[in-house]
C-alpha positions as CSV (number, residue, x, y, z in Angstrom):
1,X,50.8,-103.2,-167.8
2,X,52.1,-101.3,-170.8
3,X,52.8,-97.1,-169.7
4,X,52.6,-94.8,-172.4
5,X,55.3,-92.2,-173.2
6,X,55.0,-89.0,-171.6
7,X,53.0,-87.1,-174.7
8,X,50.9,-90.6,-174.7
9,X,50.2,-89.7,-170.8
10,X,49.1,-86.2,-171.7
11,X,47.1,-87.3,-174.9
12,X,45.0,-88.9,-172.5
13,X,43.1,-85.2,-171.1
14,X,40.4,-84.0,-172.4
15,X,42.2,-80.9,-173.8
16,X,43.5,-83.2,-176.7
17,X,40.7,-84.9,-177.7
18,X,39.3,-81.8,-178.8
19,X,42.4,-81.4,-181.6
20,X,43.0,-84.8,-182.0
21,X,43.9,-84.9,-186.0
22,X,45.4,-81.3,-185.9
23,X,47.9,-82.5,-183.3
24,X,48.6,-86.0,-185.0
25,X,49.1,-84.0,-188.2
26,X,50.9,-81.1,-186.9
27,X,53.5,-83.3,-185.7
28,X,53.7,-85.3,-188.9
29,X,54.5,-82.0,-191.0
30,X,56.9,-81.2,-187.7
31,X,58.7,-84.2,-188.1
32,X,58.6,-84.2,-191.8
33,X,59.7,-80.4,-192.5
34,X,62.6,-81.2,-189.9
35,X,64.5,-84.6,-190.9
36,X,65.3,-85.0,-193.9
37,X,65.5,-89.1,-193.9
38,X,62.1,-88.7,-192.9
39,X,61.1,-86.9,-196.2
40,X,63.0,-89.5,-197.8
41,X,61.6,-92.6,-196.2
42,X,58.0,-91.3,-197.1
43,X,59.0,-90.3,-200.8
44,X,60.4,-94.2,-201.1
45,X,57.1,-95.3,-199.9
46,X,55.0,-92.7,-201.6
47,X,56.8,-94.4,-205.2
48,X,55.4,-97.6,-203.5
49,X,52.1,-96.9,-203.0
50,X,51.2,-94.9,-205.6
51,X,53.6,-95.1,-208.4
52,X,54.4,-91.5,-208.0
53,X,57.9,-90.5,-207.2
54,X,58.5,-87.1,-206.0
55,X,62.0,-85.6,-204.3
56,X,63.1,-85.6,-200.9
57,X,63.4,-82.4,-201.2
58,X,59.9,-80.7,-201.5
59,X,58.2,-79.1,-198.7
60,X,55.6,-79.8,-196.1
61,X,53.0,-77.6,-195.0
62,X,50.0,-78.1,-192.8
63,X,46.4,-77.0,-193.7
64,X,47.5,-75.2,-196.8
65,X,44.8,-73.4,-198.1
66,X,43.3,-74.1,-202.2
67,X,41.7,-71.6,-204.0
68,X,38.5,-73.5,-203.7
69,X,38.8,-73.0,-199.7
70,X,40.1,-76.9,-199.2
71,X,42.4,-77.4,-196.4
72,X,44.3,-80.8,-197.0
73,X,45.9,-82.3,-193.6
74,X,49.1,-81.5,-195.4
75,X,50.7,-81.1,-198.8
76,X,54.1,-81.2,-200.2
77,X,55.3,-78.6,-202.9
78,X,58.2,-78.1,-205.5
79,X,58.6,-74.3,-206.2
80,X,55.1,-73.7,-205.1
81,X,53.2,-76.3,-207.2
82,X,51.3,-78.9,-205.1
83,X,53.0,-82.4,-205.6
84,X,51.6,-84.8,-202.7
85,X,48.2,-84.4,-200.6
86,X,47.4,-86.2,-197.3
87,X,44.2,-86.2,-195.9
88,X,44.4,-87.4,-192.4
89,X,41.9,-89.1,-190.0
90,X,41.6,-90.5,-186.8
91,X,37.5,-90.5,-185.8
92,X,36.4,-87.8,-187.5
93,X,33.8,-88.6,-190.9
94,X,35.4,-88.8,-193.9
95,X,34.2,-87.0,-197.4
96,X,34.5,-87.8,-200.9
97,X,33.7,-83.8,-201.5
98,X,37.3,-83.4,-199.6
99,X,39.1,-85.8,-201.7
100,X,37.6,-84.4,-205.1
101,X,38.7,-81.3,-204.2
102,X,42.1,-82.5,-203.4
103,X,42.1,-84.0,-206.8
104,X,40.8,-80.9,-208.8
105,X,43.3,-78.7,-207.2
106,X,46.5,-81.3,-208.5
107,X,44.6,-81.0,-211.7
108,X,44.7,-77.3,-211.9
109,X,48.0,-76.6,-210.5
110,X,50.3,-79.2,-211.4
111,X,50.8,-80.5,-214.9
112,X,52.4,-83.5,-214.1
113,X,52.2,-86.8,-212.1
114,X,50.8,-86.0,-208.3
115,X,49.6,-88.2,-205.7
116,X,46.8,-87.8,-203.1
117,X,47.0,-90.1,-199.6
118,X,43.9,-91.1,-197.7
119,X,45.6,-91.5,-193.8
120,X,43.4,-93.5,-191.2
121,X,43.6,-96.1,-188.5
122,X,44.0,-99.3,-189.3
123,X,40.3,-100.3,-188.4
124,X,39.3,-97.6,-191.3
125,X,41.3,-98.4,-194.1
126,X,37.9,-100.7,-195.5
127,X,35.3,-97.4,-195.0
128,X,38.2,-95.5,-196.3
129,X,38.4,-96.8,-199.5
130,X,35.1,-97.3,-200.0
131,X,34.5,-93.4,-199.6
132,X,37.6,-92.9,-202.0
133,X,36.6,-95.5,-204.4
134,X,33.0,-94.2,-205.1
135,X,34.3,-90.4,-204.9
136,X,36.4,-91.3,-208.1
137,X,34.2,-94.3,-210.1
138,X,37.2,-96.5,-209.2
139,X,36.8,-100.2,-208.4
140,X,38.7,-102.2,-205.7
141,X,40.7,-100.9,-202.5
142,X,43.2,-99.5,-204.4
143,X,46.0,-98.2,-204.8
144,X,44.7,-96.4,-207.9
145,X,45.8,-94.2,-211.0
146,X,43.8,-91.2,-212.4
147,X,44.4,-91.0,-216.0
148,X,42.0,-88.8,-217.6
149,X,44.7,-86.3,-218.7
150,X,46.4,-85.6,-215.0
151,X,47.9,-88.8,-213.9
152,X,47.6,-88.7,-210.0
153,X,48.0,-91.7,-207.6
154,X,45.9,-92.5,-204.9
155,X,46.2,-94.7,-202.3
156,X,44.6,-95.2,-198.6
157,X,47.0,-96.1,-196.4
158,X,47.1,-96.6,-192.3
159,X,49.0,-94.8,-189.7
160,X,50.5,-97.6,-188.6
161,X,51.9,-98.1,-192.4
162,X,53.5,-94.7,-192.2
163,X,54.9,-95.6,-188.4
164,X,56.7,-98.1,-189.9
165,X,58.1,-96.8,-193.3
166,X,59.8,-93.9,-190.5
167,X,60.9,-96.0,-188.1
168,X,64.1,-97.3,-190.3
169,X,65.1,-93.7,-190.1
170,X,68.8,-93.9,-188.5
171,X,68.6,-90.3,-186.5
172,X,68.4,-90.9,-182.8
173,X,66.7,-87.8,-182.2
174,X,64.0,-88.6,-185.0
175,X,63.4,-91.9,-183.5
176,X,62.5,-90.3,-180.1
177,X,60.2,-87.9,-181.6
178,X,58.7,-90.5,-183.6
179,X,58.3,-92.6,-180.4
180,X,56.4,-89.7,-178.7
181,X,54.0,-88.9,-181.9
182,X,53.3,-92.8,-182.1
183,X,52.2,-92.7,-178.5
184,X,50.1,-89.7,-178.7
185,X,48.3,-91.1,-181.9
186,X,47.6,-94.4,-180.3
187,X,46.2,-92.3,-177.0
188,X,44.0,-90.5,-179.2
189,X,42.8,-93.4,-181.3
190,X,42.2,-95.7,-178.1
191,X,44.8,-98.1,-179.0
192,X,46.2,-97.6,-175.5
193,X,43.5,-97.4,-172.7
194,X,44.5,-97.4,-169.1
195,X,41.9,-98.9,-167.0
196,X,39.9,-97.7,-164.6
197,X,40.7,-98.5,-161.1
198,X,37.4,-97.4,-159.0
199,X,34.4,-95.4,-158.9
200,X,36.4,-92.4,-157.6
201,X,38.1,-92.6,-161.1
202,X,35.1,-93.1,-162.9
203,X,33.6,-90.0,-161.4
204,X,37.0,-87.6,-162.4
205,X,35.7,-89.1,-165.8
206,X,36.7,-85.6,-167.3
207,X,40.2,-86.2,-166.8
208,X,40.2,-89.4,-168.8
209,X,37.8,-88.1,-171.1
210,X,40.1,-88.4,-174.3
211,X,39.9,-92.5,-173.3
212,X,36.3,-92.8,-172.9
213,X,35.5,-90.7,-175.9
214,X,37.4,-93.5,-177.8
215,X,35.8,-96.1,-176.2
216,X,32.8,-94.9,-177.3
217,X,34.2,-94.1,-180.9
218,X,35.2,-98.0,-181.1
219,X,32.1,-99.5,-179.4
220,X,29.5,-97.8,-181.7
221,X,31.8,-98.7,-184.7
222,X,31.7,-102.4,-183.4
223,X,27.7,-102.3,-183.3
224,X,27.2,-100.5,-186.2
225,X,28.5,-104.0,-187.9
226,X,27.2,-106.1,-185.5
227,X,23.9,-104.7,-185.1
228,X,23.2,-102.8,-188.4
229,X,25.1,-105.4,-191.1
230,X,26.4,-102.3,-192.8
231,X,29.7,-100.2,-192.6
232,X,28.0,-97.0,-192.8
233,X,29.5,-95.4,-189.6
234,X,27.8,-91.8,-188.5
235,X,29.8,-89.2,-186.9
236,X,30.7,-88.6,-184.1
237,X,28.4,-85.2,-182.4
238,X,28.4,-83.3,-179.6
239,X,25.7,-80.7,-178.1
240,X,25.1,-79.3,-174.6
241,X,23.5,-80.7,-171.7
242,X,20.1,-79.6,-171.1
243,X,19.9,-77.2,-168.0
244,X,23.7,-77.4,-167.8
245,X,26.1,-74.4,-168.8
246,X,28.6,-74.6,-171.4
247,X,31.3,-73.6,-168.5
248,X,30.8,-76.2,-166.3
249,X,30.4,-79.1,-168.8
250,X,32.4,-77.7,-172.1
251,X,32.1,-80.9,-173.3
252,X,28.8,-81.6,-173.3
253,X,27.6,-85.0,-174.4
254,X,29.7,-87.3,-176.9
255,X,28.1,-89.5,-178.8
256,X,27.3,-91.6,-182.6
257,X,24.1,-93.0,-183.5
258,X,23.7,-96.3,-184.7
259,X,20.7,-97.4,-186.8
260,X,19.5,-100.6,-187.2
261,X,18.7,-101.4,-190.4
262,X,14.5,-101.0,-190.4
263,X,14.4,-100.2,-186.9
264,X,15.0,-96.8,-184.8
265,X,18.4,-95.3,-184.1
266,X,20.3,-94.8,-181.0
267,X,23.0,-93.5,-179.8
268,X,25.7,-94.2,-177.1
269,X,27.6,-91.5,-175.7
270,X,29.6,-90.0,-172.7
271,X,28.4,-87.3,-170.5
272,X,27.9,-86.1,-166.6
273,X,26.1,-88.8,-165.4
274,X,22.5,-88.1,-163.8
275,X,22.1,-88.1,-160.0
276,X,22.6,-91.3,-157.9
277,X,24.8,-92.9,-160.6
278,X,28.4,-92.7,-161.4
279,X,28.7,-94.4,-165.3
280,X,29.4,-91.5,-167.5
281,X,28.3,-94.2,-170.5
282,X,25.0,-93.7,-171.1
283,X,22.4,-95.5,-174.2
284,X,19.9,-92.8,-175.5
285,X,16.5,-93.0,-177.5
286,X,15.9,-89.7,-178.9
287,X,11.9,-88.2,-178.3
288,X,11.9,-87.9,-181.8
289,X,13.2,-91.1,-183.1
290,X,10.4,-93.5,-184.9
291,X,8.1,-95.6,-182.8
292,X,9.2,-93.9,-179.5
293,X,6.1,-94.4,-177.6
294,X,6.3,-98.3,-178.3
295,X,10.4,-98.3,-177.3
296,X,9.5,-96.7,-173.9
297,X,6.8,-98.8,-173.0
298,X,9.3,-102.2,-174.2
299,X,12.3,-100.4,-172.1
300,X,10.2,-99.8,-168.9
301,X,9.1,-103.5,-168.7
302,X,12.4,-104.8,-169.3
303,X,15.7,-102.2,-168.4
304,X,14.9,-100.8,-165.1
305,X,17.8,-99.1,-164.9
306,X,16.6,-96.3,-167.1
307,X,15.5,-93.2,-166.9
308,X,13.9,-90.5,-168.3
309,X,15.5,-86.7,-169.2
310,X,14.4,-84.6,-171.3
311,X,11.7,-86.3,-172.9
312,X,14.7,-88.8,-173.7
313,X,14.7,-92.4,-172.2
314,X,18.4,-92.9,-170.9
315,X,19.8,-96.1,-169.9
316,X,23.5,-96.7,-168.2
317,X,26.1,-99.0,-169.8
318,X,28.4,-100.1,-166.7
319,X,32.2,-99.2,-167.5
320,X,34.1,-102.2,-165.9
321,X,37.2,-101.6,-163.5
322,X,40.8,-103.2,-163.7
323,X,40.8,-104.6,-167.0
324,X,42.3,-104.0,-170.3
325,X,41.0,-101.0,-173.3
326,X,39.8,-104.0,-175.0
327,X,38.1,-105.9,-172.0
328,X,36.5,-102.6,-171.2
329,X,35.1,-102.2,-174.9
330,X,33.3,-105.8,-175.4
331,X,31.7,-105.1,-171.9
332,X,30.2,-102.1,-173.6
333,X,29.1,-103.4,-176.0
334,X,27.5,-107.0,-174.8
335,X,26.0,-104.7,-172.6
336,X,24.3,-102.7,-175.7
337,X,23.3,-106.0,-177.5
338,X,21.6,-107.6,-175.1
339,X,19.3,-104.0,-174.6
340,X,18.6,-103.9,-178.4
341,X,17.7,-107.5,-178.9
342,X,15.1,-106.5,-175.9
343,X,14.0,-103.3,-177.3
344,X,13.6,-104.9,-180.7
345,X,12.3,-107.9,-180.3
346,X,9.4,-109.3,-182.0
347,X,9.9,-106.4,-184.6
């Protein structure tokens, strides 16, 4: 079984699932501001990507603030003039308003040839330049050129992409720290899930919770394309638990909605688990979603494993023990399937 580094360990607690991107980009401007074969190895593949090809030499900065209020993940300047913008993702929603204003700020500061990067997980890159695509009137998945009087490249490119253009880097020291950023990201992504060994460890849920929130993260993505036929993917949201304080549950519930196409939403998230059950994976129909009334009467003739909270009908997804991330993910979500083609059939 494959052990993570120790910063991969560590990504695992809930603490750094809450600054998940801020981390994986903190430590990309770290690594960047630091070696300079790092800044060289990116400015090669930035020339690659984009057609753009800037110096070694400029400098990285992390959530630089534009004039507009616009904080790119990072940006790289000569003399003060904006050069390069990243915008950086791991599960959180991605917006063409971002990217525009990435764009208009190049425009307005820099008179020459710039280049804007759209950074996600592999699994994202589609979604990814779809957003970017539409948020400029381009066609295709890029890369792109922006030639209405500012020619700026733009390209979507993966984490693992930019892994691998800094791994040829020689320094022993920058390989190690590349290693331990690498691990982190692929905690926090849920490329590397440690299983579960027993109940006792599904109960201490809250120590594992940067895992489980990715397992979610990765089985509503797989539904929304299974279930809905679309690649609309809805963000991920958090909000209390009822009667529970803030203090003892910080985290609240965790969860995405997916919605059917024609049918009513639902959402699969991670919380405390109710009384008399120890799955912190839990199915929701909201009170409010469409055709509730008919939903519970379909769910209470056929799941009776559900329950009902807060005027919400609840129903636990089973987290398997002893098996792999991905093992642990299909469960999830043959588990959800076979509950919406009952819910839903006949509609």
């Amino acid at each position: 079984m494959e052990t993570p580094t120790l910063l991969g360990y560590l990504a695992g607690f809930g603490s750094f699932s809450t600054q998940s991107e801020v981390l994986c980009t903190q430590g990309l401007t770290y690594i960047l501001r630091t070696h300079k074969d790092a800044r060289s190895a990116l400015a090669d593949e930035i020339a690659a990507w984009t057609g753009v090809v800037i110096s070694d030499s400029l400098t990285w900065l992390a959530e630089a603030i534009q004039a507009d209020g616009g904080r790119p993940d990072l940006e790289a300047r000569a003399d003060g003039v904006p050069v390069v913008k990243i915008e950086a993702k791991l599960g959180a929603e991605l917006l063409a308003d971002q990217l525009q204003s990435y764009v208009a700020d190049l425009r307005e500061r820099n008179s020459g040839e710039a280049a804007l990067l759209v950074l996600v997980p592999k699994l994202r890159t589609a979604e990814a330049a779809r957003v970017t695509a539409e948020a400029f009137d381009l066609s295709g998945a890029g890369p792109w050129r922006v030639t209405d009087g500012h020619r700026t490249g733009i390209a979507v490119i993966s984490w693992d992409e930019l892994f691998t253009a800094l791994r040829g880097c020689k320094t022993e020291r920058l390989r190690h720290e590349l290693e331990q950023l690498q691990a982190m990201y692929r905690v926090l992504i849920g490329d590397y899930i440690a299983p579960l060994a027993d109940e006792e460890d599904l109960r201490q849920w809250r120590e594992r919770e940067t895992d489980l929130v990715n397992v979610v993260d990765q089985v509503t993505r797989r539904l929304t394309t299974q279930v809905t036929t679309q690649d609309k993917v809805y963000p991920m949201q958090r909000e209390p638990l009822e009667g529970v304080s803030a203090d003892s549950a910080p985290s609240g519930h965790r969860y995405r909605y997916v919605c059917p196409i024609g049918k009513s939403c639902f959402s699969i998230g991670v919380r405390d688990s109710f009384a008399g059950w120890v799955t912190p994976v839990w199915m929701r129909f909201h009170r409010n979603t469409g055709n509730f009334k008919q939903i519970r009467q379909r769910v209470e003739a056929s799941v009776p494993s559900s329950i009902e909270s807060g005027g919400h009908i609840w129903i636990p997804l089973d987290v398997p023990f002893n098996v792999s991330g991905e093992e642990m993910i299909q469960s999830l979500v043959d588990q959800a399937e076979k509950i919406v083609e009952v819910i839903y059939n006949g509609d």
